[in-house]
C-alpha positions as CSV (number, residue, x, y, z in Angstrom):
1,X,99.7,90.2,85.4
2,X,103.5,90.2,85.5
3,X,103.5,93.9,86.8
4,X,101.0,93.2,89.5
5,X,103.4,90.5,90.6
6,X,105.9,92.7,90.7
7,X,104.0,94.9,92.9
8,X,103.1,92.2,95.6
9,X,107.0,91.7,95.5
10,X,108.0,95.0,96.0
11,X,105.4,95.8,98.3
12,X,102.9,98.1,96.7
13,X,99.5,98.0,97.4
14,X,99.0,101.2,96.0
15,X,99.9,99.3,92.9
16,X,97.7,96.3,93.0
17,X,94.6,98.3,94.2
18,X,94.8,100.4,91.0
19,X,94.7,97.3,88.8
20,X,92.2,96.0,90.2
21,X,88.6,96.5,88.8
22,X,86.3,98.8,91.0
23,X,83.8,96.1,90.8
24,X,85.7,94.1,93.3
25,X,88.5,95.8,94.7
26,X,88.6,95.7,98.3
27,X,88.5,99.5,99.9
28,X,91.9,98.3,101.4
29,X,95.0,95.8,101.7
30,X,97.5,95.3,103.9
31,X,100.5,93.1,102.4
32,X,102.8,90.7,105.1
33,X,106.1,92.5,104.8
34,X,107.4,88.9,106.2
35,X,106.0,87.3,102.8
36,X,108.9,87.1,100.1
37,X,107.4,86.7,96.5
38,X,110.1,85.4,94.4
39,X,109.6,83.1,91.7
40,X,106.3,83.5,88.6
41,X,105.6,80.6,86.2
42,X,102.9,81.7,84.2
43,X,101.3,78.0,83.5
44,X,99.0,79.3,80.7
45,X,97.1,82.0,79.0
46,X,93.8,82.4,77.4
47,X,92.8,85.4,75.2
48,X,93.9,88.6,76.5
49,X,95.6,89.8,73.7
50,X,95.7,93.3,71.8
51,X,92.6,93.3,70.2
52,X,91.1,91.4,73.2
53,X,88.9,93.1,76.7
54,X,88.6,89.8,78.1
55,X,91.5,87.3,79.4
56,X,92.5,84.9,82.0
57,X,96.1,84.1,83.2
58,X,96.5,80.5,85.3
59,X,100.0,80.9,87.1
60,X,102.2,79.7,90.1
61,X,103.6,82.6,92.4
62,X,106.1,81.2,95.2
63,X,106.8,82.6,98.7
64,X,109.0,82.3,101.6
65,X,107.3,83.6,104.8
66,X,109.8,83.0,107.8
67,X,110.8,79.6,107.3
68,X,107.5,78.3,105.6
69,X,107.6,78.2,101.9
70,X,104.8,77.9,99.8
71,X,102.7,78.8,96.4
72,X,99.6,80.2,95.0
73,X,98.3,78.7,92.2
74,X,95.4,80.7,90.5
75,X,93.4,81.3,87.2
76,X,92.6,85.3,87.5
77,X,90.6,86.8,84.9
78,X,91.2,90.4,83.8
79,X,89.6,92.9,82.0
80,X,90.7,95.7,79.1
81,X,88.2,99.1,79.9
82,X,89.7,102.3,78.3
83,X,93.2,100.7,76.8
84,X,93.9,99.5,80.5
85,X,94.0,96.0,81.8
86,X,92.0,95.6,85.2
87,X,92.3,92.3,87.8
88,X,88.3,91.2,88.3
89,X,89.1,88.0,90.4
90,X,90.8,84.7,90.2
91,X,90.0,80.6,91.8
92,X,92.7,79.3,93.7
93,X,93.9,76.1,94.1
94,X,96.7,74.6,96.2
């Protein structure tokens, strides 16, 4: 989770595509290189641990595009296929 923030703040899709599961990744992304990621809270955690292949991480991620500022609060579930943790999809709210 933390690293694919990281990625949307540095501005790697190359990154975030190859952490996401090929059962939903999209066959593309663009990322808004006006979009400033700069603050995570992860808000809470459930499984996902070493001996786990199933987890979900709820979290706050905070931007500054232009003047706007704003959040994106989601629970995304992950995967573990092959010792490597994989993005399936997430429900956003606010």
């Amino acid at each position: 989770m933390r690293s694919r923030y990281s990625a949307y703040a540095l501005g790697e899709p190359a990154y975030i595509l190859s952490t996401w599961h090929p059962s939903t990744r999209p066959a593309t992304m663009h990322l808004d290189p006006e979009t400033r990621w700069y603050r995570l809270d992860i808000l809470s955690r459930t499984r996902g641990g070493m001996l786990d292949t199933a987890g979900t991480v709820e979290f706050r991620a905070s931007y500054r595009a232009g003047t706007e500022r704003g959040s994106q609060h989601e629970a995304s579930r992950f995967v573990r296929e092959h010792g490597q943790w994989y993005y399936v999809d997430g429900d956003t709210a606010g």
